[in-house]
LOFI-634509 format. One record per atom (N, C-alpha, C): atom name; residue number from 1; chain; residue in one letter; x negated, y, z. Coordinates in nm, 2 decimals. Layout:
// residues N
gudo, kolvex, nukol, tipa, u, v, w
CA, NUM, A, A, X, Y, Z $
...
//
This chain:
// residues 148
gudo, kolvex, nukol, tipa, u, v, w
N, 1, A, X, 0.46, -5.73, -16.72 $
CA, 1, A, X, 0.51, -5.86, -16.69 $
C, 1, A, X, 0.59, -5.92, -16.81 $
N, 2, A, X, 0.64, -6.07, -16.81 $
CA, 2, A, X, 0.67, -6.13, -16.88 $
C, 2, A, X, 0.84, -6.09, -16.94 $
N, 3, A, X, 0.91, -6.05, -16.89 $
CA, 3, A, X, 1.05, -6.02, -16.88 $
C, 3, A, X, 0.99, -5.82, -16.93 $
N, 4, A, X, 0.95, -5.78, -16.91 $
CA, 4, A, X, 0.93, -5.65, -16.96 $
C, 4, A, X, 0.90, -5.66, -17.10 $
N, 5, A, X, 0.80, -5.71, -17.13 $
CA, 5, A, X, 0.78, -5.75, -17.30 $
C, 5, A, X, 0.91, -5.80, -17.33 $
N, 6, A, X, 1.02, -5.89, -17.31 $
CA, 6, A, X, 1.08, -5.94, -17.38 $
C, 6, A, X, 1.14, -5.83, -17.38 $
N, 7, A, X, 1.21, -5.76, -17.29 $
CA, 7, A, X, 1.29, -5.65, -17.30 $
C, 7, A, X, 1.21, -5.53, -17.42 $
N, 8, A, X, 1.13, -5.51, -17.45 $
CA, 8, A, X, 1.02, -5.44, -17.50 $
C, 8, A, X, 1.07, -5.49, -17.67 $
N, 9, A, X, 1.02, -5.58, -17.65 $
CA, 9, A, X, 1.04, -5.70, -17.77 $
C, 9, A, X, 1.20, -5.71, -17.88 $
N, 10, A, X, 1.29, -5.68, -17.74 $
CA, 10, A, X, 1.44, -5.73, -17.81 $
C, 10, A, X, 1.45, -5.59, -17.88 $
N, 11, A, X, 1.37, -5.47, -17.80 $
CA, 11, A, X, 1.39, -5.35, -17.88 $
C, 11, A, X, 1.32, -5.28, -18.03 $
N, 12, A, X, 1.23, -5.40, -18.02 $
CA, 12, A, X, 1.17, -5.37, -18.14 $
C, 12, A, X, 1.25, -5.47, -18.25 $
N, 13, A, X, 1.32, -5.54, -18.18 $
CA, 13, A, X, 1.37, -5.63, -18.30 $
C, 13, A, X, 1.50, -5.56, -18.35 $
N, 14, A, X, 1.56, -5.50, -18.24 $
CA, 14, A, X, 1.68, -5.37, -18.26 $
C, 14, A, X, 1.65, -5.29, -18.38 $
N, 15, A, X, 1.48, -5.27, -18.40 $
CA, 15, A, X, 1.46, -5.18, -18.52 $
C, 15, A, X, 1.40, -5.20, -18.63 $
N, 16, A, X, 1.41, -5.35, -18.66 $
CA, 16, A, X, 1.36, -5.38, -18.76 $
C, 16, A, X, 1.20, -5.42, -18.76 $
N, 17, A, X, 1.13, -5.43, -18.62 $
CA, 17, A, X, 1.01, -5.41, -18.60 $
C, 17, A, X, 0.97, -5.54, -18.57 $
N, 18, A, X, 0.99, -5.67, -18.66 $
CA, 18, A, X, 1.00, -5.78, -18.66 $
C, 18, A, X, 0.88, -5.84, -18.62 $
N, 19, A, X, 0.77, -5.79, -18.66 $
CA, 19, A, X, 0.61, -5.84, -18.68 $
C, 19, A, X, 0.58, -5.78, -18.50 $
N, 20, A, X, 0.57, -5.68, -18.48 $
CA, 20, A, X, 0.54, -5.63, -18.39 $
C, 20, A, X, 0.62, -5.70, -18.20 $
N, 21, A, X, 0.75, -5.75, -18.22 $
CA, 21, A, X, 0.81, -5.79, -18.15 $
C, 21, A, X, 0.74, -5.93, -18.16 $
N, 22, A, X, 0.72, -6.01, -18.23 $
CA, 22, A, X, 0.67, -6.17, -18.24 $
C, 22, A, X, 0.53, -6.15, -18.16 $
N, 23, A, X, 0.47, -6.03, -18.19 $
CA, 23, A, X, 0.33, -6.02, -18.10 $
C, 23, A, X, 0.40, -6.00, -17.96 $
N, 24, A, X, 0.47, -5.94, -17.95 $
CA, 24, A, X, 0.53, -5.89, -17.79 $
C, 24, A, X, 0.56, -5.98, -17.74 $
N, 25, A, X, 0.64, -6.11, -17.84 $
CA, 25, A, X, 0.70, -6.23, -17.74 $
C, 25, A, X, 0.60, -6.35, -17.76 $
N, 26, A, X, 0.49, -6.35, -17.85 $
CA, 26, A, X, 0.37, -6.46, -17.80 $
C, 26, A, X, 0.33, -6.38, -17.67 $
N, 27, A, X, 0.27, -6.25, -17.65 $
CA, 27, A, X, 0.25, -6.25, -17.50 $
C, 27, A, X, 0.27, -6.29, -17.42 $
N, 28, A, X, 0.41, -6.22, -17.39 $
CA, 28, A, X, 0.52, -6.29, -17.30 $
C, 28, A, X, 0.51, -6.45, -17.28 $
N, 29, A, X, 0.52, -6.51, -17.36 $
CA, 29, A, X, 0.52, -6.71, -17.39 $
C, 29, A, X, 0.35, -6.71, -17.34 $
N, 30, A, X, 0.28, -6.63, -17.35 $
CA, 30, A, X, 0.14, -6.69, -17.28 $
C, 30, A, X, 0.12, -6.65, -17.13 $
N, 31, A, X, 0.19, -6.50, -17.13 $
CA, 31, A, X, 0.18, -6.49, -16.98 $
C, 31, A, X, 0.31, -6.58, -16.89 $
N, 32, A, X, 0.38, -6.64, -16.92 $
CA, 32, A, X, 0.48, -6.68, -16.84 $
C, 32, A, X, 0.50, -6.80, -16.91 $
N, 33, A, X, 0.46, -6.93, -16.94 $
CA, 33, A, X, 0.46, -7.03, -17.00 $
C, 33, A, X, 0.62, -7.10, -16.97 $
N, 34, A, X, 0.65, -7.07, -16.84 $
CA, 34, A, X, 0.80, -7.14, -16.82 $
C, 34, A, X, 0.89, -7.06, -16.82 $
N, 35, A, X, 0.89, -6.90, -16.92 $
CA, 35, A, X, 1.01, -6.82, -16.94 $
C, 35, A, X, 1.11, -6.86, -17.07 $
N, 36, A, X, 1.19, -6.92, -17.04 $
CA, 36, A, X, 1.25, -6.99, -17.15 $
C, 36, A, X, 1.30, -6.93, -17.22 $
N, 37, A, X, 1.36, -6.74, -17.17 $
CA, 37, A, X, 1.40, -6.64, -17.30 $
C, 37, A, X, 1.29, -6.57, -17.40 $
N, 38, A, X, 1.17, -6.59, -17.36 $
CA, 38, A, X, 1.09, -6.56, -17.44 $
C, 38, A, X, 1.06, -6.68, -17.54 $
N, 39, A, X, 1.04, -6.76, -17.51 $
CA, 39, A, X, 1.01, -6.94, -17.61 $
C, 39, A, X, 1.11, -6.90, -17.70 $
N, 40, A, X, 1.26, -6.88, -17.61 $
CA, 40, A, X, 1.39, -6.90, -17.72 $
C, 40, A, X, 1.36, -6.81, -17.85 $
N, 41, A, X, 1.36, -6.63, -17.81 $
CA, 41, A, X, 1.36, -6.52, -17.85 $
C, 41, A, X, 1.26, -6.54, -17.97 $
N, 42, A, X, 1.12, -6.64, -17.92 $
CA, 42, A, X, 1.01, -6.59, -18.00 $
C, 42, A, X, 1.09, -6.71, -18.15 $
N, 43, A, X, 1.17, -6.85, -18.11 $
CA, 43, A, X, 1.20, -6.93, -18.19 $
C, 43, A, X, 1.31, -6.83, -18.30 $
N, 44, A, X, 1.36, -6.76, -18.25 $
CA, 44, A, X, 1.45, -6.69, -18.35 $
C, 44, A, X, 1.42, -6.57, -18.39 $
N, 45, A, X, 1.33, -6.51, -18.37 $
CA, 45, A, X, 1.25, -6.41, -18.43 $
C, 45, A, X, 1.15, -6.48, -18.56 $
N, 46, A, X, 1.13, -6.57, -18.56 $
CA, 46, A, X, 1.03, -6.62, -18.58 $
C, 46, A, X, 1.10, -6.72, -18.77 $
N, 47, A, X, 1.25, -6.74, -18.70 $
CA, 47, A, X, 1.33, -6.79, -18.82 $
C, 47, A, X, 1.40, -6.65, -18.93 $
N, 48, A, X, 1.38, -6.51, -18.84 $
CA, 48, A, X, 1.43, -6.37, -18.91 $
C, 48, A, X, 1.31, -6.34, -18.99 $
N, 49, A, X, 1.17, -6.39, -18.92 $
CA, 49, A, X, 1.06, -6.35, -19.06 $
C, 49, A, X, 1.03, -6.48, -19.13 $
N, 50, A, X, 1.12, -6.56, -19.16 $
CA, 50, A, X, 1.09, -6.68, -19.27 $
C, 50, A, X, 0.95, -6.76, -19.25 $
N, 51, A, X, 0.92, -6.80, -19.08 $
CA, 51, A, X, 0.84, -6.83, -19.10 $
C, 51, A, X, 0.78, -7.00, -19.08 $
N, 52, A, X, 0.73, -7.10, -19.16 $
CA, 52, A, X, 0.72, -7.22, -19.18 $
C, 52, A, X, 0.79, -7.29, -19.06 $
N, 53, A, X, 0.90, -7.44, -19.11 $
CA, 53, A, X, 0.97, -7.47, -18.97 $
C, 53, A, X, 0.88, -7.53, -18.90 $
N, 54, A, X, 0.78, -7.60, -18.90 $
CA, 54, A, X, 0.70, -7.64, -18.78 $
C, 54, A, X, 0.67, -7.57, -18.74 $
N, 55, A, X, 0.66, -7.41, -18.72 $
CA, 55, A, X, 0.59, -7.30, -18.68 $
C, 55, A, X, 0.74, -7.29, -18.58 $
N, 56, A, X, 0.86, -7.30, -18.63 $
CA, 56, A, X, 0.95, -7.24, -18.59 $
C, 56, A, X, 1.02, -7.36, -18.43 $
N, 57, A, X, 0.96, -7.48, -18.52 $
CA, 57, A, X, 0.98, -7.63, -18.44 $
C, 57, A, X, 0.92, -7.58, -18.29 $
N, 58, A, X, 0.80, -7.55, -18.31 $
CA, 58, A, X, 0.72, -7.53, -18.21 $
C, 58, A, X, 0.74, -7.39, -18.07 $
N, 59, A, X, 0.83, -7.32, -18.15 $
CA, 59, A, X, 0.86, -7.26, -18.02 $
C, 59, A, X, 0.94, -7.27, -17.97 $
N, 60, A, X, 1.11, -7.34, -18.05 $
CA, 60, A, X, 1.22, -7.39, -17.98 $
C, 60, A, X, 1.15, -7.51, -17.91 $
N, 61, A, X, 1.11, -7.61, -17.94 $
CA, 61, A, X, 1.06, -7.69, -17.83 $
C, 61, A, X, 0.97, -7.68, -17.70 $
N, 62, A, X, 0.92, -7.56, -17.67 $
CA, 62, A, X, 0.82, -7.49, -17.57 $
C, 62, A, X, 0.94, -7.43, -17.44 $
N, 63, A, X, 1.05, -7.39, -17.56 $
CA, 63, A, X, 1.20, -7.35, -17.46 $
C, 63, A, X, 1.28, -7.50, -17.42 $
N, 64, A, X, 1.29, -7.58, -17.52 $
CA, 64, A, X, 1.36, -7.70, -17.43 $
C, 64, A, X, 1.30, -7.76, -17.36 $
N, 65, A, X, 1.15, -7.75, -17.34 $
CA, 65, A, X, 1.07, -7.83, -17.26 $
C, 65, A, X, 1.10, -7.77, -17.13 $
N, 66, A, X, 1.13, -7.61, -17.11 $
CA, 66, A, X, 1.14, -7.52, -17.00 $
C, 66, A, X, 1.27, -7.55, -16.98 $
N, 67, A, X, 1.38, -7.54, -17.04 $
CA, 67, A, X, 1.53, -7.59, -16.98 $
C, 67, A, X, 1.58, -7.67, -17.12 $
N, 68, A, X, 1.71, -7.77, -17.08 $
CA, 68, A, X, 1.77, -7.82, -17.19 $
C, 68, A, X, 1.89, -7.75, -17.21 $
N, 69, A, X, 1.87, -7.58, -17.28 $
CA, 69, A, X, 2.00, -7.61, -17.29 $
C, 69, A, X, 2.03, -7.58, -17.44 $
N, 70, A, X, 2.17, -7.51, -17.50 $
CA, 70, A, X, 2.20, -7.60, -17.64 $
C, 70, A, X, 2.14, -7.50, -17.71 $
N, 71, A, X, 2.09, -7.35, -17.69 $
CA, 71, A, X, 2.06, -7.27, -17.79 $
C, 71, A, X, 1.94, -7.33, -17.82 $
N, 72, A, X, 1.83, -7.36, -17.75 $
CA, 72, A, X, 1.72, -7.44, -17.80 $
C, 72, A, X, 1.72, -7.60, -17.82 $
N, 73, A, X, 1.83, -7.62, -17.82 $
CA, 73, A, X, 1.87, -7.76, -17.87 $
C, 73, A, X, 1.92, -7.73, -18.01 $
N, 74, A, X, 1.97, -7.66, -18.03 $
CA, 74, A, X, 2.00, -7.59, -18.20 $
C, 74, A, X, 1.90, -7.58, -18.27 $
N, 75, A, X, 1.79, -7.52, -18.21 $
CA, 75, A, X, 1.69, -7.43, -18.27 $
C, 75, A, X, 1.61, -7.52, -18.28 $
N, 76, A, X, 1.56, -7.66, -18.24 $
CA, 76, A, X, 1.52, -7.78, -18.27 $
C, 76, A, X, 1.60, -7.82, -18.36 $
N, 77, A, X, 1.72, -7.85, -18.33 $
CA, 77, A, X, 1.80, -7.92, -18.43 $
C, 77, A, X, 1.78, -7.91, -18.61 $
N, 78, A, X, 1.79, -7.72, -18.58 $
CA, 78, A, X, 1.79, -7.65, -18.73 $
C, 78, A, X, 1.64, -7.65, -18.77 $
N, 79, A, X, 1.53, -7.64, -18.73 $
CA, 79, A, X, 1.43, -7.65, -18.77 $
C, 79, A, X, 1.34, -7.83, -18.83 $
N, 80, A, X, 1.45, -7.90, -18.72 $
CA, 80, A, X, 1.39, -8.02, -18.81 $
C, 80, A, X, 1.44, -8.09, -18.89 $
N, 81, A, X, 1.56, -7.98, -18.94 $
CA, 81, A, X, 1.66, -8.03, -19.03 $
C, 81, A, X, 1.58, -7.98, -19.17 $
N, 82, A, X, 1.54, -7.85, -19.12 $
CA, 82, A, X, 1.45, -7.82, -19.20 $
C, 82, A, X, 1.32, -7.84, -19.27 $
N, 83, A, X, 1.26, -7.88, -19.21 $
CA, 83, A, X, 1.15, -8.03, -19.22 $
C, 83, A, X, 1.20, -8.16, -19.27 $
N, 84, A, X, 1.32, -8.14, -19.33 $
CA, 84, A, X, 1.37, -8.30, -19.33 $
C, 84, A, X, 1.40, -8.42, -19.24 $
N, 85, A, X, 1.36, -8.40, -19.11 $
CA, 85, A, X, 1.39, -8.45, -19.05 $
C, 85, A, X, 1.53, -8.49, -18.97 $
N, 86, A, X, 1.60, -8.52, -19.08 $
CA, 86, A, X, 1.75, -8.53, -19.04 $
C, 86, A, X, 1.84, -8.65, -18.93 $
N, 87, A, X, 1.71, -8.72, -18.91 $
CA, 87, A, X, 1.80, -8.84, -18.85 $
C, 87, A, X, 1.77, -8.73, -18.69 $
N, 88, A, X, 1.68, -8.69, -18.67 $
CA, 88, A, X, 1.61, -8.63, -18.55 $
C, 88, A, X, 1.72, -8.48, -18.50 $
N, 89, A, X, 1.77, -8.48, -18.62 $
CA, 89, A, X, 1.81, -8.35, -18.64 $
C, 89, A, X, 1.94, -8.34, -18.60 $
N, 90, A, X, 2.01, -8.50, -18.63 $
CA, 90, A, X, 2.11, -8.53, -18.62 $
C, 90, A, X, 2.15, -8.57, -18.45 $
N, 91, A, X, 2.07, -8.63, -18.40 $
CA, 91, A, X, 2.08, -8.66, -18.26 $
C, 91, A, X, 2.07, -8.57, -18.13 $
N, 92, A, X, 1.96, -8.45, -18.20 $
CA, 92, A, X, 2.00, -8.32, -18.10 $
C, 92, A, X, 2.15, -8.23, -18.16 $
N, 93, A, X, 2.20, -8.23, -18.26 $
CA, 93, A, X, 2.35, -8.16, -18.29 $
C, 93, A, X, 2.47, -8.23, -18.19 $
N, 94, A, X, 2.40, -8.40, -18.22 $
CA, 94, A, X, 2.56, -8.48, -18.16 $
C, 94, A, X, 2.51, -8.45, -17.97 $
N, 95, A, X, 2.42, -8.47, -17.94 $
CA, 95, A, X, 2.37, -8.39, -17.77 $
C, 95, A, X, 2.45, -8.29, -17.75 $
N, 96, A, X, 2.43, -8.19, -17.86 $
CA, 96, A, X, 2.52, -8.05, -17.82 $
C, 96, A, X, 2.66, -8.06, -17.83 $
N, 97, A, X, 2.70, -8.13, -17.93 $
CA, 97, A, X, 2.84, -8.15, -17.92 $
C, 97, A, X, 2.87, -8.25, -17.79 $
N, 98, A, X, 2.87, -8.32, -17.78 $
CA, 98, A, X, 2.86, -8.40, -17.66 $
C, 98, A, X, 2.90, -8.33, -17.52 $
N, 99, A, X, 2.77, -8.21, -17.51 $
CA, 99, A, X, 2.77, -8.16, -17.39 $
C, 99, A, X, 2.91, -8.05, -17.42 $
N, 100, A, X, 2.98, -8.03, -17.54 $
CA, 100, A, X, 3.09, -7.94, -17.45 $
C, 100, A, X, 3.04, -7.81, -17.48 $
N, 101, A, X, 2.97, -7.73, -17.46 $
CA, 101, A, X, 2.88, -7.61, -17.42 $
C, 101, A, X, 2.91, -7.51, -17.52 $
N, 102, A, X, 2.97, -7.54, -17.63 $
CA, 102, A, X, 3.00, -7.41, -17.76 $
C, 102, A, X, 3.15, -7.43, -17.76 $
N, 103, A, X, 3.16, -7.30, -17.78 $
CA, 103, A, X, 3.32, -7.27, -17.83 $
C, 103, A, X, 3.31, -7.19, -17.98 $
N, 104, A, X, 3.44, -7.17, -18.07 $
CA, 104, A, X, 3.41, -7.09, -18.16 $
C, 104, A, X, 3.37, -7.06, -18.26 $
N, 105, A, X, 3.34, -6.99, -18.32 $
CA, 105, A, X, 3.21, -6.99, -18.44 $
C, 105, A, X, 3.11, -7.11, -18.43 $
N, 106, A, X, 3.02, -7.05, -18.32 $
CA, 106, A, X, 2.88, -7.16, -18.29 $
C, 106, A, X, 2.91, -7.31, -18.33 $
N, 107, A, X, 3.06, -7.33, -18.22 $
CA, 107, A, X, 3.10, -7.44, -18.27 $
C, 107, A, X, 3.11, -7.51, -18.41 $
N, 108, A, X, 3.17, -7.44, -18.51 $
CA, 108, A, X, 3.16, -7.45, -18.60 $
C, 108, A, X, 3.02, -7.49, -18.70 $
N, 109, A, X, 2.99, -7.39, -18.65 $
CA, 109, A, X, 2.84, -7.40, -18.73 $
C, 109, A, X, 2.76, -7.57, -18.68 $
N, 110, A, X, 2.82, -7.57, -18.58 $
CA, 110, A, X, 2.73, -7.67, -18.52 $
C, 110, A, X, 2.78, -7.79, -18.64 $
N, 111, A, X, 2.90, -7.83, -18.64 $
CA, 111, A, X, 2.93, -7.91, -18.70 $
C, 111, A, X, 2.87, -7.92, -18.86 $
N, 112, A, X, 2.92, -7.80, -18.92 $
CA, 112, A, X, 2.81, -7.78, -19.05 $
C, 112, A, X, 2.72, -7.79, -19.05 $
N, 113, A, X, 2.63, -7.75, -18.99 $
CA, 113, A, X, 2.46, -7.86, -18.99 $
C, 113, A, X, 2.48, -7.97, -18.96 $
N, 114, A, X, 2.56, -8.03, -18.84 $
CA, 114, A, X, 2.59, -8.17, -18.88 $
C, 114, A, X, 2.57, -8.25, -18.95 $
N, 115, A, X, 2.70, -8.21, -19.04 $
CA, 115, A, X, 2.73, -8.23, -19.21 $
C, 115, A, X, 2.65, -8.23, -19.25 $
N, 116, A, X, 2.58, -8.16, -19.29 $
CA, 116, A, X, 2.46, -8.15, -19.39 $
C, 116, A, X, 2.34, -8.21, -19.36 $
N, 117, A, X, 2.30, -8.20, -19.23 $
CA, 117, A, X, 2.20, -8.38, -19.21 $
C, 117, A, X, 2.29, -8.47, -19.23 $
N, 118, A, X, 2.40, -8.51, -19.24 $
CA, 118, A, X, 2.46, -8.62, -19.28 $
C, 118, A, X, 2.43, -8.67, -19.39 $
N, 119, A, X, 2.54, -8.56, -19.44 $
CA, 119, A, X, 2.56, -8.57, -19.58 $
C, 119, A, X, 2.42, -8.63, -19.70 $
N, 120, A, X, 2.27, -8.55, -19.62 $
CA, 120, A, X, 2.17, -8.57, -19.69 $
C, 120, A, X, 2.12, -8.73, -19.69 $
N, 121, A, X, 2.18, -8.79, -19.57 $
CA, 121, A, X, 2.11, -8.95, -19.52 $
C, 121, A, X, 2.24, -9.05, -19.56 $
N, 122, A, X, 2.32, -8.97, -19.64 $
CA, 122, A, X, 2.41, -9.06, -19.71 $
C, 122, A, X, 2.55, -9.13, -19.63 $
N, 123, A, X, 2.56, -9.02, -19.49 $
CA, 123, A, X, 2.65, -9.08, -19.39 $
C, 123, A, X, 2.79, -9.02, -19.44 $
N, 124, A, X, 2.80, -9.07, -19.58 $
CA, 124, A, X, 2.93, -8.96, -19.63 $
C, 124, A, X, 3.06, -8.94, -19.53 $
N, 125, A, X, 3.13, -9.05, -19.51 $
CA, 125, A, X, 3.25, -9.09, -19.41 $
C, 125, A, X, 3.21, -8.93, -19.28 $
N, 126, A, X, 3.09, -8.97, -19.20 $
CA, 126, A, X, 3.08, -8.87, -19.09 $
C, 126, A, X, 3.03, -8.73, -19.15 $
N, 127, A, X, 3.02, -8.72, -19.24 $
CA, 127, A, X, 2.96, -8.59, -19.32 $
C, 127, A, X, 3.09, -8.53, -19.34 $
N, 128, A, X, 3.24, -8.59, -19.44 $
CA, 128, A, X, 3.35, -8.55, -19.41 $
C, 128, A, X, 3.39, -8.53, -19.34 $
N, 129, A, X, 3.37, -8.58, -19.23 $
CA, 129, A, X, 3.44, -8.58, -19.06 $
C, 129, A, X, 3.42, -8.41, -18.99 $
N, 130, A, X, 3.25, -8.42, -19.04 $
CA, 130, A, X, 3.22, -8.34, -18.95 $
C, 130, A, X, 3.23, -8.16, -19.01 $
N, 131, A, X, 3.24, -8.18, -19.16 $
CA, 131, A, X, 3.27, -8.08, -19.27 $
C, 131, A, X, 3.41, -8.02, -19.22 $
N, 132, A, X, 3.48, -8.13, -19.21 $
CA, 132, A, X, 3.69, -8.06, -19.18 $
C, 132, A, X, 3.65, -8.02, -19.04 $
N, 133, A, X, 3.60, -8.10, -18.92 $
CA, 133, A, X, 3.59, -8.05, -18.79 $
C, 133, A, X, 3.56, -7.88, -18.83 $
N, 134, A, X, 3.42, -7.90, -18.86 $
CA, 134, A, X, 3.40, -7.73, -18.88 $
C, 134, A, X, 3.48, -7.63, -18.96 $
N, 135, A, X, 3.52, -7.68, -19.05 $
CA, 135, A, X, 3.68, -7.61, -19.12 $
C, 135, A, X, 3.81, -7.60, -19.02 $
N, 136, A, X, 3.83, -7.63, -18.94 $
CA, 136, A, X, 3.93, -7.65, -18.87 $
C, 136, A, X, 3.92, -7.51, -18.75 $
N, 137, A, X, 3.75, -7.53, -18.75 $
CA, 137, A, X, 3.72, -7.42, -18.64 $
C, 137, A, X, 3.71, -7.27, -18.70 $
N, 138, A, X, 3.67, -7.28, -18.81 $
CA, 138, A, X, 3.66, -7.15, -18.92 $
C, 138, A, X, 3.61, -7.20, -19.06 $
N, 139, A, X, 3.73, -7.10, -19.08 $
CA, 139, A, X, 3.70, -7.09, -19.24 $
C, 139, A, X, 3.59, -7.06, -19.33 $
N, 140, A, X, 3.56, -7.18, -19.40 $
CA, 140, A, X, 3.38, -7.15, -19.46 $
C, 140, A, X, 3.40, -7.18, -19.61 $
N, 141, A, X, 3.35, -7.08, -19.68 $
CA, 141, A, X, 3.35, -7.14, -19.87 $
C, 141, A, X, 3.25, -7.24, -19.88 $
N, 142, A, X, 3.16, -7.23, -19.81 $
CA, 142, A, X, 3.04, -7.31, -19.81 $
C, 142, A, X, 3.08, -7.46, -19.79 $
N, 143, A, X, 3.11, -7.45, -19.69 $
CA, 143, A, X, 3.17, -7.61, -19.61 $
C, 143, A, X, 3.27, -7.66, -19.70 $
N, 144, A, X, 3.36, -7.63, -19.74 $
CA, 144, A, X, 3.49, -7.66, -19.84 $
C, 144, A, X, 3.39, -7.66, -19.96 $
N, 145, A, X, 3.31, -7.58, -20.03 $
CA, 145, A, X, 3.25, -7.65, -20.15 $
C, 145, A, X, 3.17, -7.79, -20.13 $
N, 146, A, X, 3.11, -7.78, -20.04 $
CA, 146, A, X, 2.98, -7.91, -19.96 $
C, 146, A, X, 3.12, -8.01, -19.94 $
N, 147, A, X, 3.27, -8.02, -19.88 $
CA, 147, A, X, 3.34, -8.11, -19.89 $
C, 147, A, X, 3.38, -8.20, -20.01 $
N, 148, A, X, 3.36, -8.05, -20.08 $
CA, 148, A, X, 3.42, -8.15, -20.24 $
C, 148, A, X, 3.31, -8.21, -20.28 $
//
């Protein structure tokens, strides 16, 4: 069953068995089309073997179609940020911030993608905004260089 593979799956990813687990979690995504930890699992497995973002677009959105929630609102976000698609990119980040839903790190991060679809569409003002928010939440060299 569908939930056995994934468990199957997270184990092979435990060992580095990256190729083999992506086979375990397309199963799973074909036998159980509305299991949303496998869609999720197979969307970030799928970003650990570098593989093309519409490839990657297409399984985080197979999981938001199954529930909305923010990990695959991310995993949309970041993949069609990756694709250049930043205005698109930018309206599932401010959703998640919106909803509240991250604390933390994540939090942080969230804003730094933000920023960085911002920044790229020329929204300097909210690009700084959103650059110090995420500095505020954790300390990034990355973020503080992208501010200057």
């Amino acid at each position: 069953d569908a939930p056995s593979l994934l468990k199957l799956a997270m184990q092979l990813k435990a060992k580095n068995a990256l190729q083999e687990a992506a086979a375990l979690l397309n199963r799973a995504c074909k036998k159980a089309p509305g299991f949303y930890e496998a869609h999720l699992n197979l969307g970030h497995l799928l970003c650990d073997l570098g593989q093309p973002p519409h490839v990657i677009l297409s399984a985080y959105q197979h999981a938001l179609g199954v529930a909305d929630r923010h990990e695959a609102r991310l995993g949309v976000a970041y993949a069609l940020q990756e694709l250049g698609r930043h205005g698109e990119a930018i309206e599932h980040y401010n959703e998640v911030l919106e909803a509240e839903s991250l604390k933390g790190e994540n939090l942080a991060d969230c804003y730094f993608n933000l920023a960085n679809s911002l920044a790229v569409i020329f929204e300097t003002d909210k690009a700084e905004a959103a650059y110090r928010k995420s500095l505020e939440l954790k300390e990034s060299a990355e973020a503080l260089n992208n501010l200057a």
